[in-house]
C-alpha angles and dihedrals in degrees: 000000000000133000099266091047092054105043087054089050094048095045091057082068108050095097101052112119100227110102100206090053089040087047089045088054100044091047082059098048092044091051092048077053109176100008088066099051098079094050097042088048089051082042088057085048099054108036133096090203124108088187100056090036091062099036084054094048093059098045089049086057096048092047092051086044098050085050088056087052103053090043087060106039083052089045088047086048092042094060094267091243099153114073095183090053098058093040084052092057087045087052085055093060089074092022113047102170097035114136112244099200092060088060085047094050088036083065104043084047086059091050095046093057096046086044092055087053093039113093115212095244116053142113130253093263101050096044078056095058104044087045088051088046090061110028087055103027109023098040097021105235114164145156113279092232089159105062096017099175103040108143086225100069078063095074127063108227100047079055095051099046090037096037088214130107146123132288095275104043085047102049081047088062095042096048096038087054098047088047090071096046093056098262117140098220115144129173116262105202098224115190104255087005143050119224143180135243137211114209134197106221125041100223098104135302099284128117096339131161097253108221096197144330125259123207108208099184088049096062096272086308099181122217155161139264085247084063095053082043082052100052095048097049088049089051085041094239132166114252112237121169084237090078108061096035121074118272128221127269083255088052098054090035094062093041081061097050097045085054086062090044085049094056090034101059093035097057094044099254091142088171097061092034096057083050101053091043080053087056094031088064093050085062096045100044088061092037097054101007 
């Protein structure tokens, strides 16, 4: 029997009231994964029955979460070099069907305008603040302090067509961009804040002499180590050199992730918060395991 033959089989039976049929069948459709989610949505379409609707629904959303999962187990195994890749598959947790070359394009639209405004010779401070001159002013990014925690300002490209977003997703944009225009800016996962580094080579992240310190969520403000000194010692804080150095794209995946757990616990969505802490796990297992 082939695939299309026996979706269509399996799906007859999805509103028979027998569990261990309804189980039997569910085990099937999650096994045939993305190949089952266009004939169980013209299924839903076409059904009268509030049963099977729902039992299709459900089954729609675990096989597009199974599908998130596997694309970042395989991002985490494959080095997880590319932050906006793993900030685009966290983006298709909530957005399934989102289209991942717009958020590409979105991004090298954001380079090329900066580029356009960035002369060839200039130091680290003054490319900051022509970049923060466009990216604020000229295209109108700024931190959601308004609605803070807002899920939304998680995933990418809500962040990219709202221009809106926290701390963490903000400072993502801004550093993925300057990374393509030569600029040495990496996340520092500061404890209740997410901030951006400058750094002085341009061979990785690691152990680098940090120049200064970005803000993303404060307009690009532009500041010093005794500030994030500063910070710790006013939240009473202990000081770790972690602090103050760049972290890894696990490090800042995971930061994004543990904001939606955050909203999502707190506001009671046991489902999605089950699910992130799912994700959240696959993070954690190749950044401390």
């Amino acid at each position: 029997m082939d695939n299309n033959r026996e979706i269509t089989s399996l799906i007859q039976l999805l509103d028979d009231p027998d569990q261990e049929i309804f189980k039997h069948v569910e085990e099937k459709l999650l096994e045939l994964g993305e190949v089952a989610i266009s004939p169980l949505e013209k299924a839903w379409e076409q059904s009268f029955n509030h049963l099977q609707q729902e039992r299709i629904e459900e089954l729609v959303h675990k096989i597009q979460f199974n599908q998130v999962y596997r694309e970042l187990e395989l991002w985490t195994l494959s080095g997880s070099f590319d932050l906006l890749q793993g900030l685009i598959i966290i983006h298709k947790y909530q957005y399934p069907d989102a289209d991942e070359q717009k958020i590409i394009n979105d991004i090298e639209a954001i380079k090329r305008e900066i580029w356009f405004q960035m002369p060839y010779s200039l130091t680290p401070v003054e490319k900051v603040r022509i970049f923060n001159s466009v990216f604020y002013q000229t295209l109108g990014f700024s931190g959601n302090t308004r609605n803070y925690n807002n899920p939304q300002n998680s995933f990418i490209g809500q962040v990219l067509e709202t221009r809106k977003g926290n701390p963490i997703l903000l400072a993502c944009v801004y550093s993925i961009v300057a990374q393509k225009l030569d600029m040495q800016v990496y996340g520092v996962n500061l404890p209740q804040h997410f901030i951006l580094a400058y750094t002085s080579h341009e061979n990785g992240p690691d152990e680098q002499e940090v120049l200064f310190y970005i803000n993303a969520f404060n307009r690009g403000q532009i500041f010093g180590r005794h500030d994030v000194l500063s910070f710790l010692k006013q939240l009473k804080l202990p000081v770790y050199p972690a602090f103050f150095q760049p972290c890894n794209n696990l490090a800042i995946v995971g930061r994004a992730l543990r904001n939606l757990l955050d909203y999502y616990e707190k506001n009671r969505i046991s489902q999605k918060a089950m699910e992130i802490e799912k994700l959240l796990s696959l993070i954690n297992e190749h950044q401390y395991g």
